[in-house]
N, C-alpha and C positions, 0 to 999 in steps of 0.2 A: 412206246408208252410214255405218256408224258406227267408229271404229276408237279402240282404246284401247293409249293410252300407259302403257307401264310403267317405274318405275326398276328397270333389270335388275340378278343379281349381279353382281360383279367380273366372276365367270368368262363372262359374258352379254352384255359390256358391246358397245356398238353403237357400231363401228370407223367411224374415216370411210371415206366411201367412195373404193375407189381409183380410179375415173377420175375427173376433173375437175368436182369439187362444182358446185351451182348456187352463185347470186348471197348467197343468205340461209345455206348452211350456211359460205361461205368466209368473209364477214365475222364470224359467228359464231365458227370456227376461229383467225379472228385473234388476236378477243378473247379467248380461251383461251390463245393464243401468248402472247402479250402477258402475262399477269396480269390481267388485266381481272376476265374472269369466270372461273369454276370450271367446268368440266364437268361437265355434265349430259347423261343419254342418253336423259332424258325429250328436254331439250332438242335433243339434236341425231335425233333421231326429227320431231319438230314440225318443226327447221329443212328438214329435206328434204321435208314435206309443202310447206314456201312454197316451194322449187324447183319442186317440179311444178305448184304454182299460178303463178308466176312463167312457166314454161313458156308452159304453155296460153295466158296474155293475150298471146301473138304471135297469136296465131290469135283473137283479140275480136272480134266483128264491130262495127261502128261502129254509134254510135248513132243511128240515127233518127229524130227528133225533129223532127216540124213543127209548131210555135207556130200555125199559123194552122189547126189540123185543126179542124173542128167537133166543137164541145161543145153540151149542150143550155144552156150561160151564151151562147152564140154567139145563141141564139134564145128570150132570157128574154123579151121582148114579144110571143112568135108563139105561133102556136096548141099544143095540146096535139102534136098533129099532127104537126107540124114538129119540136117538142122528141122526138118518138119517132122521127122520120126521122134527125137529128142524132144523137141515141144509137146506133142502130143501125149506122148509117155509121161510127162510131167504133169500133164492135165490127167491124166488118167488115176495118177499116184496120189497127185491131191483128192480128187474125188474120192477114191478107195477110202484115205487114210480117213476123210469124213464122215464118210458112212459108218467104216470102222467104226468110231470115239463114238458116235451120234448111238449105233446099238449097244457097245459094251458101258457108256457112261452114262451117256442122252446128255441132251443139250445142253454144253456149255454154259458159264455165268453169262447173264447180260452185264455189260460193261457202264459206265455210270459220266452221264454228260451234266453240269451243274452250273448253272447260271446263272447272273445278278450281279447285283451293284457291287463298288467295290468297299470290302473291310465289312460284309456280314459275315464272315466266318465259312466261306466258301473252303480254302485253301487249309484255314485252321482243321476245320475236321476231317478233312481228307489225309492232313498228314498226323491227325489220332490215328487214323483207319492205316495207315500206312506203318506206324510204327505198330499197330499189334498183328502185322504178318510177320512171324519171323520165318529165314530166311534158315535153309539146313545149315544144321549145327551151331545154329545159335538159336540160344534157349533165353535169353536176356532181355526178348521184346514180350513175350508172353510170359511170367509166373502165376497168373491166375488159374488153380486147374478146372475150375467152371466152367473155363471156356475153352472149345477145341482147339487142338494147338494146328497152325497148319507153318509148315515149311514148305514152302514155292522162293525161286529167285523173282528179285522185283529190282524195279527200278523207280526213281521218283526225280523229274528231271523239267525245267523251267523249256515249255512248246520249242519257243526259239532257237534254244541250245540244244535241243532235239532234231530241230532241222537241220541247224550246222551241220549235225554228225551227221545224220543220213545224205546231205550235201557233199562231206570229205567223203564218206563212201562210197559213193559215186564216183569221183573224182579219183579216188585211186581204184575201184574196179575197172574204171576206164579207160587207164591208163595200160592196164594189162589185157584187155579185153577193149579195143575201141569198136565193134559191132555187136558187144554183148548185151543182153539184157539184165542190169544191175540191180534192178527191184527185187525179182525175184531172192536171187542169192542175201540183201541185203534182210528183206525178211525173214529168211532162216536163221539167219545171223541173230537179228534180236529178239526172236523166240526163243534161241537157246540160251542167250544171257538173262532173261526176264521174262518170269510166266504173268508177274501183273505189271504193267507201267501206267505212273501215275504221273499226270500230264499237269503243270498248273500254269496258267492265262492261257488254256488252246487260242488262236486267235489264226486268220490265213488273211497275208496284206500283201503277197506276193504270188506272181501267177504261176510260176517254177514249183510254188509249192502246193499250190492249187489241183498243179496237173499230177504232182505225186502223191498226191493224198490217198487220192480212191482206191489206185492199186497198193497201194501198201498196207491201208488198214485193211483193205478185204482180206489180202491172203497172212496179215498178222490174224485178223479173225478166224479163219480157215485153220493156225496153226493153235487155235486155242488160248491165244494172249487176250489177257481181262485188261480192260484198255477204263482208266478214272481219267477223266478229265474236269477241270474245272474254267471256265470261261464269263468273260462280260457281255458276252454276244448268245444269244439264241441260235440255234442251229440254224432257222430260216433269215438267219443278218450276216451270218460269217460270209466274209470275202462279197459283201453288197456293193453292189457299183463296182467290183471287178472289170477287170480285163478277159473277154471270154469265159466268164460265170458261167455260160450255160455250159460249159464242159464241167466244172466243179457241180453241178445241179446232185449227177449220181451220188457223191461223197454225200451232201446231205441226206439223201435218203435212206443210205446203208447208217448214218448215227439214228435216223428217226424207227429206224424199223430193230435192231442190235441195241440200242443202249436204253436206259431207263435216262428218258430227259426229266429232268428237276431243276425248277423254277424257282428261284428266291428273288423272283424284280419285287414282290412285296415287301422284303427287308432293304428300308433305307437306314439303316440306322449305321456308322462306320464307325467301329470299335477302335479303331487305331486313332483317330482322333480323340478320340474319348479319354484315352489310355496317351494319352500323350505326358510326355516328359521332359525335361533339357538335358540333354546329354553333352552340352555344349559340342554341337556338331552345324550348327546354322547362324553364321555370323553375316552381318550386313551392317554397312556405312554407308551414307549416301553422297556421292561423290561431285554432285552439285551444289551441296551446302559447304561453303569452306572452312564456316568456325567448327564441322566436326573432325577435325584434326588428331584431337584426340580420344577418338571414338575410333579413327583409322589405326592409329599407333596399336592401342590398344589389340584392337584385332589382330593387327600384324604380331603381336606379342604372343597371343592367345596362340595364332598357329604356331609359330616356331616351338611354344610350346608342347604341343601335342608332334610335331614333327621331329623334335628332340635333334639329336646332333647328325649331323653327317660323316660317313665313316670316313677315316683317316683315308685319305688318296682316292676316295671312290669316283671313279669313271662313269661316262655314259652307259649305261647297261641295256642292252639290245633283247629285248622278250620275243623267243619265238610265236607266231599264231599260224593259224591253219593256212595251209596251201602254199607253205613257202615264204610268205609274209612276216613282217617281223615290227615290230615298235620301237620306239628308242625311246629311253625314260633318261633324261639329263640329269634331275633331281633329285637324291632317292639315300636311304642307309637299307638298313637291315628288313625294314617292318616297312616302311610309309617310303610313295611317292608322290611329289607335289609337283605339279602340273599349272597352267595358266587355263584357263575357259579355251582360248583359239586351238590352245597344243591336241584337245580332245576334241571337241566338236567344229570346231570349222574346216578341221582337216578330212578327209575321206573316208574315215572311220568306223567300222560297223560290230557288230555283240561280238565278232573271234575277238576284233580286238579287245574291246572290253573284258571281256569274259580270260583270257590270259594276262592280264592284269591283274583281275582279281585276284585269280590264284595265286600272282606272284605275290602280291602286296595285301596284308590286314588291313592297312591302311591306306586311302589314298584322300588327298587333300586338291580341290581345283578352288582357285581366287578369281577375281574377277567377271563372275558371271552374272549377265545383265538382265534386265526386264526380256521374257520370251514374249515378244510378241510378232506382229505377222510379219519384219523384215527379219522375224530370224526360225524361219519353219525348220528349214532340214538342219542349224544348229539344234534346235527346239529337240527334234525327232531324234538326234545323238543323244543329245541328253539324257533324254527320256530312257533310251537306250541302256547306257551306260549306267542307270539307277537301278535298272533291274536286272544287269550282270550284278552289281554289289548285295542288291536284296539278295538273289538268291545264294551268293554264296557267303552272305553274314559279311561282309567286308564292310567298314566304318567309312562313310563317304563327306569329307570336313568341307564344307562350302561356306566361300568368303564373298556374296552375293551385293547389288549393288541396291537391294528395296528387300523390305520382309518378304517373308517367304510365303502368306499368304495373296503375295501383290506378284509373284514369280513370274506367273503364269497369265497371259493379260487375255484373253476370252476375244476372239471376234468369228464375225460371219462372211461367207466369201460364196460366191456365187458366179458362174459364166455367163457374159452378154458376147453376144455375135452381130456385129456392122457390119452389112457389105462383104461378108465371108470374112470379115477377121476377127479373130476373138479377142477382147477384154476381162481384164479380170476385174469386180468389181468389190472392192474390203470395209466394211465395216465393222470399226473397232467397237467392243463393249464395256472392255475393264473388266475387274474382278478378277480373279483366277482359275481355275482353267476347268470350266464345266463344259464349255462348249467349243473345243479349239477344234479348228478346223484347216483343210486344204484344199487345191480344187486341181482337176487334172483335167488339161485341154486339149480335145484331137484336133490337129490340122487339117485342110484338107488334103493334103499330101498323106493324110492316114498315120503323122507319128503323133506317140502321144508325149507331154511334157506337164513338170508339176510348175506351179506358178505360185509364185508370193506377191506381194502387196509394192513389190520392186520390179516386176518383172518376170521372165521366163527362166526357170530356171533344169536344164535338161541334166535330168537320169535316167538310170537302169531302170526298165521294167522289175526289177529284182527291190528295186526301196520303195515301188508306188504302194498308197496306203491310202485305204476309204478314209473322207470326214469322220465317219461315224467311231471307227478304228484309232483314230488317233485323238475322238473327245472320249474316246475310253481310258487310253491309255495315259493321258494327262490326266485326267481323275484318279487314275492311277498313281501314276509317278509322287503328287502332290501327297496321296493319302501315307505312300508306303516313307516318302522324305519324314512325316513327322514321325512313322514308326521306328523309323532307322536313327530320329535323332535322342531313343531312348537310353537310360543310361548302362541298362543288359545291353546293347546291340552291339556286336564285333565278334571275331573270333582271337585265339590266340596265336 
């Protein structure tokens, strides 16, 4: 079911409702009372969609989960035989256990897919709708007693850093199990930790992840997990111009058939700009003018400021990330690491790193970062990166850039021409920042494929390729959420 949000006229405008609002549209209401937020009728359309999602999880059927079901990793030294008796039992178990839940509860929540531009309040009211689940034995997200109290485990967790994990768990299932089938066990796994997961930017730019999709949400669906997600991509754009798309085809159609799709491409309007602040976190000199001298000093002041002292004898300190990997931070005291542009994005760097960083550090400061444009893509795609490990975990991101921050991001178009069987990349720059940034991925005839910039060919992993379309989101992105991040709440302690 698909439903689309509109901003209505004045004369159209969508009233609260008069009996006694759900959980998500009254704290929303508040915030409107308050001054908080502004009213929105996109927004308060959505908030009464998480009421009746909110509803329905009184009626969740528990989840069923038994750790000790046969798998064919149960019977990795037994015969073929045995490994096809154990699969089959398994299919057998899931089916029962559904039919089950399906007569004693009847069918499960639909889970909730939500999509549009970025900074209409996608993400904001999903995580209303997330703080008024609480979670057993905590009573502190719900005091309202109007509204049914419901205790389920949840989780609410940034797409990307969701893949990581189910990528390490693979990786150490496999490790103990190299012929096993890791999906499965890994969905049991996070059924039992979380009956609803709330997903925010879903987005698939990668084919690794592509092909784990299908089987994981089905039998996460199968096990009763209430699956929110929030997205800039329509279900029918995720992972477009893929590699083997037509195998991800299935995944779409289990969101279009299981979730309530919800439309807000009608709300242009991005609050984060609106709501903009100086939190003094966005410094820039330009480093072609020489009598700004002291406009560089200056900056250079401002950070040491915020970066404060360095501890007495402090060392290089080596930050673990996943799979063995590790970072080195040279710069660094207690709170804040300070970094160069090259240190984070030119070097080989991906969200594990990012993302155990943050943790480490409230604070991280990078100087020197330049005009993004098309000779600097897969810096660009760090970047980008790296802004949305900080967003999501509140961490204060201090940039000492080399052009305002509306000029960051330089806009162009890029397209493949073929002479004579070779390909060309062909670039044109447009300026502005960054509504339309773009990349282009070229197969050879030898059949590999490589990402190209405006310099040349530049060869990756199938694991970083990422549609145009994917990454003029995700710069829209990045730009919106720099001016949120550079407000003067934003950090943690």
């Amino acid at each position: 079911m698909k439903t689309v949000i509109n901003n209505m006229t004045a004369q159209h405008r969508v009233a609260w409702r008069s009996f006694p609002p759900g959980p998500v549209t009254a704290a929303y209401k508040r915030m409107v009372d308050s001054g908080e937020v502004r009213r929105d009728d996109a927004q308060v359309a959505l908030a009464a969609k998480f009421d009746a999602l909110h509803e329905s999880l009184t009626s969740l059927p528990p989840v069923s989960v038994r750790s000790d079901e046969p798998t064919e990793s149960s019977f990795k030294n037994s015969s073929p035989l045995l490994r096809l008796l154990a699969r089959s039992l398994a299919h057998a178990q899931s089916f029962l256990r559904k039919k089950f839940h399906l007569w004693s509860f009847g069918p499960p929540p639909r889970g909730m897919y939500i999509h549009g531009p970025v900074g209409v309040g996608k993400s904001f009211l999903m995580d209303i709708f997330y703080a008024s689940v609480s979670v057993p034995d905590d009573n502190s997200c719900c005091t309202n007693d109007s509204h049914k109290h419901i205790n389920i485990t949840k989780r609410r967790v940034h797409f990307h850093e969701f893949m990581l994990d189910v990528h390490h768990r693979i990786f150490a299932y496999k490790q103990e199990y190299p012929r096993g089938d890791a999906i499965p066990i890994i969905a049991q796994q996070l059924a039992q930790e979380a009956q609803l997961l709330c997903f925010d930017e879903f987005q698939v730019t990668d084919v690794a992840d592509a092909m784990i999709l299908k089987r994981l949400f089905s039998l996460l669906l199968d096990l009763n997990v209430v699956v929110v997600a929030t997205s800039n991509r329509s279900p029918d754009a995720l992972y477009e111009g893929g590699i083997n798309r037509s195998l991800f085809l299935p995944f779409i159609d289990i969101l279009k058939h299981t979730f309530d799709i919800i439309s807000m491409e009608d709300s242009s309007k991005d609050y984060r700009l609106e709501n903009r602040a100086d939190g003094q976190s966005y410094f820039w000199s330009n480093k072609k003018v020489h009598s700004d001298n002291n406009n560089k000093n200056n900056m250079q002041a401002q950070l040491e400021k915020i970066f404060g002292s360095t501890a007495s004898g402090t060392e290089a300190e080596i930050i673990p990330v996943l799979f063995g990997r590790t970072v080195q931070v040279t710069r660094l005291n207690d709170r804040c690491a300070w970094f160069d542009f090259s240190e984070l994005c030119y070097q080989p760097l991906g969200a594990a790193d990012y993302i155990s960083l943050c943790r480490r550090f409230p604070v991280i400061i990078m100087e020197r970062v330049p005009q993004l444009d098309a000779n600097h893509l897969n810096e660009a795609r760090r970047f980008v990166t790296l802004i949305d490990a900080c967003y999501e975990s509140r961490t204060r991101l201090v940039l000492a850039a080399q052009v305002p921050l509306d000029e960051l991001f330089v806009d162009f178009e890029a397209q493949a021409e073929s002479s004579d069987g070779d390909e060309e990349l062909i670039v044109n720059e447009k300026g502005g920042n960054s509504s339309s940034f773009a990349t282009t991925m070229i197969r050879t005839k030898e059949g590999e494929y490589y990402e190209w910039s405006a310099t040349g060919r530049i060869g990756v992993s199938l694991a970083q390729l990422s549609s145009a379309n994917d990454l003029a989101f995700s710069f829209r992105r990045a730009a919106s959420r720099l001016v949120e991040m550079g407000g003067n709440e934003w950090g943690r302690q």
